[in-house]
DSSP file (Angstrom, degrees, kcal/mol; ACC not computed):
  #  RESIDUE AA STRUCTURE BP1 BP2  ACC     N-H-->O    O-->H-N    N-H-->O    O-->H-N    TCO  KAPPA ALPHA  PHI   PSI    X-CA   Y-CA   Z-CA
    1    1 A X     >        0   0    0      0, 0.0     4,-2.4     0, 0.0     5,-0.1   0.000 360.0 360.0 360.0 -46.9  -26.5  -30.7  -12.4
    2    2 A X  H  >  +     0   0    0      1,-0.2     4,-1.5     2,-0.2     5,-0.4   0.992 360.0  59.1 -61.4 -56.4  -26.8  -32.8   -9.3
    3    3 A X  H  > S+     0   0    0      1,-0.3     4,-1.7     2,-0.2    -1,-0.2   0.799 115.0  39.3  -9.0 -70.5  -30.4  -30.1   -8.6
    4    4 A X  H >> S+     0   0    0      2,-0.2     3,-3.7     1,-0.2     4,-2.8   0.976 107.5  55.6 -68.1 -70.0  -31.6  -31.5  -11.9
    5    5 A X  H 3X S+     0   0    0     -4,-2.4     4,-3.3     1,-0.3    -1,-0.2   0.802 118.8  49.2 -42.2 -51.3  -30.3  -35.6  -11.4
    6    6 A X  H 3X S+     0   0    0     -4,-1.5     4,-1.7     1,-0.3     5,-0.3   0.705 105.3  46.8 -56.3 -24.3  -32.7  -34.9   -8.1
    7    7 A X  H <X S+     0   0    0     -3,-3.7     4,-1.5    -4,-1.7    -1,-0.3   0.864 113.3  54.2 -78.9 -29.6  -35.6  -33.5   -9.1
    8    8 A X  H  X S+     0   0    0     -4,-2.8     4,-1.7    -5,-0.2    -2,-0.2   0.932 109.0  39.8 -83.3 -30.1  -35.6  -35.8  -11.4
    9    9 A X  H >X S+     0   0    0     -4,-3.3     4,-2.8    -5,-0.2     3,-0.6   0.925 110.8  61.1 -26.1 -74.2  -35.3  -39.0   -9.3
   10   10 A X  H 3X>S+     0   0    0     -4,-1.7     4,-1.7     2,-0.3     5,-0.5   0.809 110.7  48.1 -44.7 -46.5  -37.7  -37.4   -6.6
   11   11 A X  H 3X5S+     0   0    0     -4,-1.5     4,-3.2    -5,-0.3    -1,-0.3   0.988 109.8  43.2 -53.3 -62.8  -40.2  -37.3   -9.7
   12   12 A X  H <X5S+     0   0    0     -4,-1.7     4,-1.9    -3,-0.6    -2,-0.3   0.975 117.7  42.9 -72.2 -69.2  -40.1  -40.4  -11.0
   13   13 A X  H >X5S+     0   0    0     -4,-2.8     3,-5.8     1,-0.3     4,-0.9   0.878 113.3  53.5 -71.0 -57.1  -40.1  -42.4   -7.8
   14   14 A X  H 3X5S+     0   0    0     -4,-1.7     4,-1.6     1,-0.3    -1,-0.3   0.826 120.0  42.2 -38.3 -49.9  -43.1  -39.9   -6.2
   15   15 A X  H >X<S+     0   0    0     -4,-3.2     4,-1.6    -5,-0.5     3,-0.6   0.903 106.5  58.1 -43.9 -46.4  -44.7  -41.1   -9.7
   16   16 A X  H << S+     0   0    0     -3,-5.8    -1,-0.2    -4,-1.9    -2,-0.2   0.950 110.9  45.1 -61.6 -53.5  -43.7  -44.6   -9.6
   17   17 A X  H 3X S+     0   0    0     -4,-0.9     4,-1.4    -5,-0.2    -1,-0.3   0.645  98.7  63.4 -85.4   8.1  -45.5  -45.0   -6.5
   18   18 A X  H <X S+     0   0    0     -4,-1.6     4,-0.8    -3,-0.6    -2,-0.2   0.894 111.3  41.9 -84.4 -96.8  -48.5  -43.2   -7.3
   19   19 A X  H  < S+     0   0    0     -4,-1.6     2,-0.6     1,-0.3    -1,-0.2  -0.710 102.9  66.8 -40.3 124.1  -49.2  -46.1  -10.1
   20   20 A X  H >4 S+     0   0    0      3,-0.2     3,-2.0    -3,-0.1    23,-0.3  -0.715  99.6  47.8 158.0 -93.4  -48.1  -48.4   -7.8
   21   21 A X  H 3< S+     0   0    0     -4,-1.4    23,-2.2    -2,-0.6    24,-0.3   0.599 112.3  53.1  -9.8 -49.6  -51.4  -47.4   -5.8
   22   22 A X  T 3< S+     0   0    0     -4,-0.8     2,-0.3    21,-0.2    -1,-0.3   0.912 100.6  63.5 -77.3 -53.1  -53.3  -47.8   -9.0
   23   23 A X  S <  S-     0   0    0     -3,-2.0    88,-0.5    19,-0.1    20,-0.4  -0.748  96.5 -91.7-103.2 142.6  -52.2  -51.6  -10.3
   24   24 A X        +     0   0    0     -2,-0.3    18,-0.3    18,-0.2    88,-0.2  -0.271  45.4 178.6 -61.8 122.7  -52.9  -54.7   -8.7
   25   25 A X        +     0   0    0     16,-1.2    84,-2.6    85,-0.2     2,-0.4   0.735  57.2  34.1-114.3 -54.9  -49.8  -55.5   -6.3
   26   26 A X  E     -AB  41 108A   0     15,-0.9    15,-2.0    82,-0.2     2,-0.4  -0.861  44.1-174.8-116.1 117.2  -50.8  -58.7   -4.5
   27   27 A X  E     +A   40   0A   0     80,-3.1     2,-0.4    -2,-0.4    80,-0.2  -0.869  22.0 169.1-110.4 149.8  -52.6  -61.9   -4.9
   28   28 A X  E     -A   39   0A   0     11,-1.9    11,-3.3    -2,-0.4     2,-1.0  -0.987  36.0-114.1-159.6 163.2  -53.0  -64.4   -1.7
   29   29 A X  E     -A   38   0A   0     76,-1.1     2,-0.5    -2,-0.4     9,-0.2  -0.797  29.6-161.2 -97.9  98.4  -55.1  -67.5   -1.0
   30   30 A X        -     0   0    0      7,-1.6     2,-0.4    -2,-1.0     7,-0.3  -0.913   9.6-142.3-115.3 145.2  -57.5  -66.8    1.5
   31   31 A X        +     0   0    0     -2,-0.5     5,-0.2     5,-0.2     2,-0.1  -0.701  27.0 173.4 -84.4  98.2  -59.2  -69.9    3.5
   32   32 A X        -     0   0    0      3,-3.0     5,-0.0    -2,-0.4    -1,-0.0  -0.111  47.7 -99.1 -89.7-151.1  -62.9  -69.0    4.1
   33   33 A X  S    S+     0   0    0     -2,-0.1     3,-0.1     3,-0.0    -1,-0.1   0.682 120.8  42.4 -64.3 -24.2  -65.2  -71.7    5.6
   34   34 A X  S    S-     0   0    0      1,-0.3     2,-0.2     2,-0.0    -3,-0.0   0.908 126.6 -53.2 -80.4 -65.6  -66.8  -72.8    2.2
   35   35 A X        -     0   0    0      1,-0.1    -3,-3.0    -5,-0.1    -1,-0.3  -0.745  63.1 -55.4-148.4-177.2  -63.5  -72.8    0.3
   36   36 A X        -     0   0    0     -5,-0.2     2,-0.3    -2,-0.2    -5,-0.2  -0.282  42.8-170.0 -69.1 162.4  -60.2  -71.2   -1.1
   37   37 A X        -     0   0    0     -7,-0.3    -7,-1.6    -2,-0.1     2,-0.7  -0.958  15.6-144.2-148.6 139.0  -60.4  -68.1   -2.8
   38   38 A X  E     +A   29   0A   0     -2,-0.3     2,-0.4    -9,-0.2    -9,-0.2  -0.864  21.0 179.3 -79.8  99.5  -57.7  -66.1   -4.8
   39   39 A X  E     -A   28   0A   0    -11,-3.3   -11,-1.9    -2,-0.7     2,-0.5  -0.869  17.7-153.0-123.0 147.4  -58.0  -62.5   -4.6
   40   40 A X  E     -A   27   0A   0     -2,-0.4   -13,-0.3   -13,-0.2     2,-0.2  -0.886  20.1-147.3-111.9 127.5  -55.5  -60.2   -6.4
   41   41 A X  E     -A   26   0A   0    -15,-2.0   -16,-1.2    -2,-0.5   -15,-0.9  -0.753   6.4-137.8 -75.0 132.3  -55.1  -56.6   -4.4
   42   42 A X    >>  -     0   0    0    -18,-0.3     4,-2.1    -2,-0.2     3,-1.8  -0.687  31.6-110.3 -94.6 167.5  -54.5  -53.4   -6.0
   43   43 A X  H 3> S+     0   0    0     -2,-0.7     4,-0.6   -20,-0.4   -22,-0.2   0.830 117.4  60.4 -39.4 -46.9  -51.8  -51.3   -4.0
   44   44 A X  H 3> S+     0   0    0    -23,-2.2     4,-1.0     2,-0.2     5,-0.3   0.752 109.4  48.7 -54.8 -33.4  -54.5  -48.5   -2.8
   45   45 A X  H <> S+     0   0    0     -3,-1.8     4,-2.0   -24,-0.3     5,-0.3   0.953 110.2  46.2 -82.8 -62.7  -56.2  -51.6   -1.1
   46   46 A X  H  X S+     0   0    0     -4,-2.1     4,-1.1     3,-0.2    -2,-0.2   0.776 112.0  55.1 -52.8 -24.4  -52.8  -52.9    0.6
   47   47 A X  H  X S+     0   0    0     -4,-0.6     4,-0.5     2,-0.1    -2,-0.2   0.947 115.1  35.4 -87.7 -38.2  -52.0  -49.2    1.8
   48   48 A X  H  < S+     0   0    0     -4,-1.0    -2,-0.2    -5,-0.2    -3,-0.1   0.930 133.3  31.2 -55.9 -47.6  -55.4  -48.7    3.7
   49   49 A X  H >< S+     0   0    0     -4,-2.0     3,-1.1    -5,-0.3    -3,-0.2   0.526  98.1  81.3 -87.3 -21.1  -55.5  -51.9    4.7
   50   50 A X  H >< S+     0   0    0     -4,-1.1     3,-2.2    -5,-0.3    11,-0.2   0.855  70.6  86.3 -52.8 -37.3  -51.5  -53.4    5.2
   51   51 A X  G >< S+     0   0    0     -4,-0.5     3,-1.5     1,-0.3     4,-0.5   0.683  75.6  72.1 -63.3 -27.0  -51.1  -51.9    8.6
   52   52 A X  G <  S+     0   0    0     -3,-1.1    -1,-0.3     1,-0.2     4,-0.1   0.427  82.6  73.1 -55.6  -8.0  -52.8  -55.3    9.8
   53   53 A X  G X >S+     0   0    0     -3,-2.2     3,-0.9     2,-0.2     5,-0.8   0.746  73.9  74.7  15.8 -82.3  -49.7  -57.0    9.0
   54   54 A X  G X 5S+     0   0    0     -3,-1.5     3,-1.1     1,-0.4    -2,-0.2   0.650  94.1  53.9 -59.5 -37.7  -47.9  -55.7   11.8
   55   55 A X  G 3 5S+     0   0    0     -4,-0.5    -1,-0.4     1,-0.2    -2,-0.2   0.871 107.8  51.1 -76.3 -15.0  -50.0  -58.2   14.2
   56   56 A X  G < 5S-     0   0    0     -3,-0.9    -1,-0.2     2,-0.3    -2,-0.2  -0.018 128.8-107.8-106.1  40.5  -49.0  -60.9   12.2
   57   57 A X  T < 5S+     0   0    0     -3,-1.1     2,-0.8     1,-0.2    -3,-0.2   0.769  75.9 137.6  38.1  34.4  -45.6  -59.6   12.6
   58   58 A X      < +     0   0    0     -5,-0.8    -2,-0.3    -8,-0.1    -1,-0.2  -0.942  19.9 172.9 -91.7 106.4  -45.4  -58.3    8.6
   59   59 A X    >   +     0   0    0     -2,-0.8     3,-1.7    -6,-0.1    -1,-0.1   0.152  48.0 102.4-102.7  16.5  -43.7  -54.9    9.2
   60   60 A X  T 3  S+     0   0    0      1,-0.3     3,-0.5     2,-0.2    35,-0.2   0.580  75.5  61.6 -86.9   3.0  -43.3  -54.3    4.9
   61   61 A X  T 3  S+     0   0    0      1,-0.2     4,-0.5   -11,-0.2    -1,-0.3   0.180  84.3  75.2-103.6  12.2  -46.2  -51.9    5.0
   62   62 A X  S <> S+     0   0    0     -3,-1.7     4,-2.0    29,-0.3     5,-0.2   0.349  78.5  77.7 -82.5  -2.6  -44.2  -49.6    7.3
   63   63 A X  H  > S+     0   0    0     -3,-0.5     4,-2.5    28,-0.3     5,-0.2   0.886  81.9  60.1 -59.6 -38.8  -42.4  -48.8    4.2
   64   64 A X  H  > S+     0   0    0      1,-0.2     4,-0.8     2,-0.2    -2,-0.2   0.913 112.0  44.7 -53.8 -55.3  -45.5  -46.5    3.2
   65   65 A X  H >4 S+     0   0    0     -4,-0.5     3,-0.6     1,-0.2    -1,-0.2   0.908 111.2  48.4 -64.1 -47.8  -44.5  -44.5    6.6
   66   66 A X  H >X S+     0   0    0     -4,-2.0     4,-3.6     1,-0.2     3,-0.8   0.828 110.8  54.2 -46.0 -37.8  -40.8  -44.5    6.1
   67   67 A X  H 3X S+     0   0    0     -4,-2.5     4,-1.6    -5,-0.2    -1,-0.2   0.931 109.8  48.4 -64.8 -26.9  -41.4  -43.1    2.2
   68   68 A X  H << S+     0   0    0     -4,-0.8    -1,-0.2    -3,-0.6    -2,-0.2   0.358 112.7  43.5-106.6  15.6  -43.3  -40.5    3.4
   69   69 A X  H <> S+     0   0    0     -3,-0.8     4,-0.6    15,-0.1    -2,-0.2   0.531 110.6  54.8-110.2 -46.6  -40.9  -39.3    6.2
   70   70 A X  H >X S+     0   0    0     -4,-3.6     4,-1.5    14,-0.3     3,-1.1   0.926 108.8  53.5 -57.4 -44.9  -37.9  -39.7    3.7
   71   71 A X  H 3X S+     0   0    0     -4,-1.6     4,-2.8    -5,-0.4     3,-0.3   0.967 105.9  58.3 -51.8 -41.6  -40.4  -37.1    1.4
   72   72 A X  H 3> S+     0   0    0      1,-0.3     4,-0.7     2,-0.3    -1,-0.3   0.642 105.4  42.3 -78.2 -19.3  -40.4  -35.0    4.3
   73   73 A X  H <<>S+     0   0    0     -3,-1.1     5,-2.5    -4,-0.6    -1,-0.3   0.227 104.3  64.2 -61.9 -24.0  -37.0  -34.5    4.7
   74   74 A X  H ><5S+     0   0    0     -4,-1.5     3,-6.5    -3,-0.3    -2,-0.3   0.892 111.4  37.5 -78.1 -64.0  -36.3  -34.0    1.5
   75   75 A X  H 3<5S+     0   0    0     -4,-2.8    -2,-0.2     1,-0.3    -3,-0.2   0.727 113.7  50.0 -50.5 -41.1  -38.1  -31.4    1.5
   76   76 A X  T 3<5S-     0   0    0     -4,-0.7    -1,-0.3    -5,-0.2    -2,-0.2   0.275  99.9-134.6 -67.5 -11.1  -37.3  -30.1    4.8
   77   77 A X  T < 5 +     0   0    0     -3,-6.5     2,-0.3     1,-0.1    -3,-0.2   0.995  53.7 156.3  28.0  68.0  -33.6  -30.6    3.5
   78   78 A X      < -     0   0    0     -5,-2.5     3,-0.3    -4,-0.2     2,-0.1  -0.678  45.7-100.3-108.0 164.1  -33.1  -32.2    7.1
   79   79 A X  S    S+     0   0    0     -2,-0.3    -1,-0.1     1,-0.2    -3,-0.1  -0.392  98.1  56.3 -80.6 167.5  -30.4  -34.7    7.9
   80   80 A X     >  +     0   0    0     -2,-0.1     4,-1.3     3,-0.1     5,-0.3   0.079  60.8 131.8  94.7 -32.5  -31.0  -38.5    8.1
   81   81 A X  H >> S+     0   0    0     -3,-0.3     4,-2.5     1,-0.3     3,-0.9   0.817  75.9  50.2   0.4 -74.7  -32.4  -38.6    4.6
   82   82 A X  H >> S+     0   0    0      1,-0.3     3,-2.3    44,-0.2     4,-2.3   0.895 108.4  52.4 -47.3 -60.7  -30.1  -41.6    4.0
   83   83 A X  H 3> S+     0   0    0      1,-0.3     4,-2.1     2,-0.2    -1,-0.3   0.727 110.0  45.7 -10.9 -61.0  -31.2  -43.3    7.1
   84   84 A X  H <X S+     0   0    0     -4,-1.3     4,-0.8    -3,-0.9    -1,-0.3   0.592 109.7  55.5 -82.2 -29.7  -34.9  -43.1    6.3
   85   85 A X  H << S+     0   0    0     -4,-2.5     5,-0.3    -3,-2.3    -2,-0.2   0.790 109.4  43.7 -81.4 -39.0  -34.5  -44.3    2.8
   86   86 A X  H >X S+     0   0    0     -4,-2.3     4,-2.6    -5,-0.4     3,-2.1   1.000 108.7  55.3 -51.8 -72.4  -32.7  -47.4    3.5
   87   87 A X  H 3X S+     0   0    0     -4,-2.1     4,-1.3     1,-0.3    -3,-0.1   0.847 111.8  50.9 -20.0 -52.4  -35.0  -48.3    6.5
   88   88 A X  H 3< S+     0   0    0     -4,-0.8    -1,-0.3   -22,-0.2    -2,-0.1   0.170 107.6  51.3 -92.1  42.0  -37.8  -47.9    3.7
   89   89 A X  H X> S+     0   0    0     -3,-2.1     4,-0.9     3,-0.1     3,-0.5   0.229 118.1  37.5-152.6 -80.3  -36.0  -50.2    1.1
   90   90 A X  H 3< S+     0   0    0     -4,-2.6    -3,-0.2    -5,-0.3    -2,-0.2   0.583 108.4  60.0 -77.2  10.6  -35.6  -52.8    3.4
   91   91 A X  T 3< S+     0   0    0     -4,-1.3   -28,-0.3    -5,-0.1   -29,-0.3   0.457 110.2  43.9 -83.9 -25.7  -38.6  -52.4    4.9
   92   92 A X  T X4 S+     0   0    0     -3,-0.5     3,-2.4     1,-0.2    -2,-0.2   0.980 108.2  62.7 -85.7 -69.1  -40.2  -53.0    1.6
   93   93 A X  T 3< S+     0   0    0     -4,-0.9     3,-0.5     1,-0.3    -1,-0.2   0.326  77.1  75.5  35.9 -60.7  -38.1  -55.7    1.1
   94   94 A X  T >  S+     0   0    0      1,-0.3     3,-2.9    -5,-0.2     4,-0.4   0.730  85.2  80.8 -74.9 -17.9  -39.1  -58.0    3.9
   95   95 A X  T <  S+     0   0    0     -3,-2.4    -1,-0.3     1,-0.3    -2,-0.2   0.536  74.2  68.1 -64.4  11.6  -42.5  -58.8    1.5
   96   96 A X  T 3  S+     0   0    0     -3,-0.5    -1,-0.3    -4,-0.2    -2,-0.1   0.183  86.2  72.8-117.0  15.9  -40.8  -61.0   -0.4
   97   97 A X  S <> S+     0   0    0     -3,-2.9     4,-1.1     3,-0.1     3,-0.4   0.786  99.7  47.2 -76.5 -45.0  -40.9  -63.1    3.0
   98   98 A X  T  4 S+     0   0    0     -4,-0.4    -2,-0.2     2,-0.2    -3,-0.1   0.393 106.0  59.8-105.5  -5.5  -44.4  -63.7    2.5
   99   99 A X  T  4 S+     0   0    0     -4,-0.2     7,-0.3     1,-0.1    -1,-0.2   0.615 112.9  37.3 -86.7  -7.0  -43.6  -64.7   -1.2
  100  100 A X  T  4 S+     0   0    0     -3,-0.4    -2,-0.2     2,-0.0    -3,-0.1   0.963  81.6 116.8 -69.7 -43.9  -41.3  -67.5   -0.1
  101  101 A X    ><  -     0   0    0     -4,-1.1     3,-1.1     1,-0.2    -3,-0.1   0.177  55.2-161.2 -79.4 105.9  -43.5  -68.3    2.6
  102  102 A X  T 3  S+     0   0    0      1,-0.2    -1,-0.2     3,-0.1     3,-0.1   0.625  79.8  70.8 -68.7  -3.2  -44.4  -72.2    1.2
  103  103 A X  T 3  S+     0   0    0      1,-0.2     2,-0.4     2,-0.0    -1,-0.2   0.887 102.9  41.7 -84.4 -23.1  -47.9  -72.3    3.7
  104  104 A X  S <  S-     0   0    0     -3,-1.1     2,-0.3    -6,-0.1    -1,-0.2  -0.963  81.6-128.9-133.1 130.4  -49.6  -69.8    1.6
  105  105 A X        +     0   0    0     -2,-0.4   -76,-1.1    -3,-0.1     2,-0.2  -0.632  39.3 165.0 -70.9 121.8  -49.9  -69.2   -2.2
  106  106 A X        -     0   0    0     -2,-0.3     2,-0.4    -7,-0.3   -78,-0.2  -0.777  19.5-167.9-166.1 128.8  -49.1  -65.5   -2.9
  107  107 A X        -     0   0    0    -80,-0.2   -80,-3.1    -2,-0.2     2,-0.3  -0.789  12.9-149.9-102.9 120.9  -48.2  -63.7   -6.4
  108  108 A X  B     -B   26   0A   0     -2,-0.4   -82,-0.2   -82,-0.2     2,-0.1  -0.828  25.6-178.9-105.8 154.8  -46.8  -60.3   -6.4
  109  109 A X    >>  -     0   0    0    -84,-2.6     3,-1.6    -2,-0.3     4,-1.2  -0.474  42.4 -46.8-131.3-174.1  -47.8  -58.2   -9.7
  110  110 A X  T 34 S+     0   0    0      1,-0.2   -85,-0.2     2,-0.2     3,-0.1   0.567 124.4  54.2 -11.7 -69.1  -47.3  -55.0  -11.2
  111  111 A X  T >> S+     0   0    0    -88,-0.5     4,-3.1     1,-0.2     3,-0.8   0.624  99.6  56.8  -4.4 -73.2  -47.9  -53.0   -8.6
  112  112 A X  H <> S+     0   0    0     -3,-1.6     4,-1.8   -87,-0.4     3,-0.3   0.973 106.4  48.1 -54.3 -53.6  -45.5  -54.4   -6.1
  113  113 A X  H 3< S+     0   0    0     -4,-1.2    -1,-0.2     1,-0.3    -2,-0.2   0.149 113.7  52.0-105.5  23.3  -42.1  -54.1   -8.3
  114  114 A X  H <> S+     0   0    0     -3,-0.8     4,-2.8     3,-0.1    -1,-0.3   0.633 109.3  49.3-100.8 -19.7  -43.3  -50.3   -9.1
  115  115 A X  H  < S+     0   0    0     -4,-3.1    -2,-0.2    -3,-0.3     4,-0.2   0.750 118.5  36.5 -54.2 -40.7  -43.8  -49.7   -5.3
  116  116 A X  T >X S+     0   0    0     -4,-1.8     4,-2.3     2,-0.2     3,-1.3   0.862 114.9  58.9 -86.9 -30.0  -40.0  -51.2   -4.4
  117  117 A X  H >> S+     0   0    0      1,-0.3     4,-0.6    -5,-0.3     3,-0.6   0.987 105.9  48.9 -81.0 -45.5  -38.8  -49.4   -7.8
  118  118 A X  H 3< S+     0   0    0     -4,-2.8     4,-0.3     1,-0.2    -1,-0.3   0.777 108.5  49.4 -46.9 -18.1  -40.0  -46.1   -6.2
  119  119 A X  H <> S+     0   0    0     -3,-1.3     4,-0.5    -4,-0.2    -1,-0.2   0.661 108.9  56.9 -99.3 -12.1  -38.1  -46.9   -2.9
  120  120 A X  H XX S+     0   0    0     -4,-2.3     3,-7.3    -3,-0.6     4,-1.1   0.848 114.3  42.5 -54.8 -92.8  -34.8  -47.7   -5.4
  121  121 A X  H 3X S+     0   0    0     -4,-0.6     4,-0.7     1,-0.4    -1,-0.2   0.430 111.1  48.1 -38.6 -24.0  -35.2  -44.4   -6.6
  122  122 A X  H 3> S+     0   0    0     -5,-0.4     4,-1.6    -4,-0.3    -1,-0.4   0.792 109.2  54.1 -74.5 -21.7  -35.9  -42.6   -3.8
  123  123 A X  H <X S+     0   0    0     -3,-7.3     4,-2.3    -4,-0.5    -2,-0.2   0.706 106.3  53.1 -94.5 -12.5  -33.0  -44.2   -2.1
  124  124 A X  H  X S+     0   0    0     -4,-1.1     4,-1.0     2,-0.2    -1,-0.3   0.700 108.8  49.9 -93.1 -20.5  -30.6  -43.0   -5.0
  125  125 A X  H  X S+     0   0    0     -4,-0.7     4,-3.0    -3,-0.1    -2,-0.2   0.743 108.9  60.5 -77.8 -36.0  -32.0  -39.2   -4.5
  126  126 A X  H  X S+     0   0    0     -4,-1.6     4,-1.3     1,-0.2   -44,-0.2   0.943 101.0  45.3 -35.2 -80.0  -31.1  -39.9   -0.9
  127  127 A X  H  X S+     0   0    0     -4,-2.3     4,-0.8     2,-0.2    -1,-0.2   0.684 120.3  41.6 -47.5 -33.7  -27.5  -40.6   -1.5
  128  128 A X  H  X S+     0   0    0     -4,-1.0     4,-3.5     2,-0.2     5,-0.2   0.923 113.1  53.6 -42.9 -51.4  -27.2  -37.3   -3.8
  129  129 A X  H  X S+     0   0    0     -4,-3.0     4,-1.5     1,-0.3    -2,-0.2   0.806 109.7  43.4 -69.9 -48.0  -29.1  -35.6   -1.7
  130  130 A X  H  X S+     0   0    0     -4,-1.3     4,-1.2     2,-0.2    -1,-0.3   0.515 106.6  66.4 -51.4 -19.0  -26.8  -36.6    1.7
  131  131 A X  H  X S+     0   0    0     -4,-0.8     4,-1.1    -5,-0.2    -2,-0.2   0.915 103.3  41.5 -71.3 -45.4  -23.8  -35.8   -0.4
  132  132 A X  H  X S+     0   0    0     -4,-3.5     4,-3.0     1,-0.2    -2,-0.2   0.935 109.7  58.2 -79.8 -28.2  -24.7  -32.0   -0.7
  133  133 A X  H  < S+     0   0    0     -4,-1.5     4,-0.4     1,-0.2     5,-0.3   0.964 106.4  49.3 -56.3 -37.7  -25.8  -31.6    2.8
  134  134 A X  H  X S+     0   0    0     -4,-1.2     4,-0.8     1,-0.2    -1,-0.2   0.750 111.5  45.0 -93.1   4.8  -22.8  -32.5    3.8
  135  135 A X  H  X S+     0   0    0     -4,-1.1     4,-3.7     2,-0.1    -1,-0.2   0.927 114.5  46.4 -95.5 -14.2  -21.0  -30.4    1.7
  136  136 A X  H >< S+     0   0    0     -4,-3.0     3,-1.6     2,-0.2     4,-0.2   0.683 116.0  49.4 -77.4-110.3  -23.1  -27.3    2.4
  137  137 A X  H 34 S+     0   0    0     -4,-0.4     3,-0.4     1,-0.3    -1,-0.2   0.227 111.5  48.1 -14.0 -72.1  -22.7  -28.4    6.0
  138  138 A X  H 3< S+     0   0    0     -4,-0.8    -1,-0.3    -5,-0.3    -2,-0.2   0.832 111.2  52.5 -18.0 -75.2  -18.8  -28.7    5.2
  139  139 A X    <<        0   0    0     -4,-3.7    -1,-0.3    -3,-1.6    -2,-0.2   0.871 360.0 360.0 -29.8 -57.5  -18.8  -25.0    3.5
  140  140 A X              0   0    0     -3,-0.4    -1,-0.2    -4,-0.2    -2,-0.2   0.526 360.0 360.0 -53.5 360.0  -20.4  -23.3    6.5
């Protein structure tokens, strides 16, 4: 039963964030020299492009790397799982600093809340998923 409850989680988030990718995630105000502009991102735009963030000390697009490390461990049935799913749950998380942030106008869309609802899910396969390792661990 638990086999199933995982596969099916595992599905559904890998899914979730694959449309994620697809619908527009972010809108932000950017200040050229003529004038303001609004431009709405879709999620494929923010993953190629997020890691520039990280100089402006926005680490929420290290979530992308943590999801895909948590994947890898699932798979690998390795330890740490939980670790690595958290890390990417509150690493996605921290964007919703830059939606407080009152100096700059910026609208999260679709996109965004299927990207965090993929790191829910993942992070609920996690915990399953650390409960039977350690009981096969436990067993041996």
């Amino acid at each position: 039963m638990k086999l199933k409850i995982n596969s099916i989680l595992l599905t559904l988030s890998i899914t979730l964030y694959l449309l994620a990718l697809y619908f527009p995630a972010l809108g932000c105000n950017y200040f050229g020299a003529d004038s303001a502009r609004y431009t709405i991102s879709t999620g494929f735009i923010i993953l190629i492009s997020g890691w520039l963030g990280i100089f402006v000390l926005n680490f929420a697009w290290l979530a992308n790397v943590t999801y895909f490390i948590t994947l890898f461990l699932i798979f690998k049935k390795r330890s740490k799982i939980l670790f690595f799913a958290s890390a990417n749950l509150i690493l996605g998380m921290s964007s919703l600093f830059l939606y407080f942030d009152k100096t700059q106008e910026v609208g999260l869309y679709l996109g965004f809340y299927l990207w965090i609802g993929s790191f829910i899910l993942l992070i609920m396969d996690a915990v399953i998923k650390n409960d039977t390792l350690k009981h096969q661990n436990k067993n041996k």
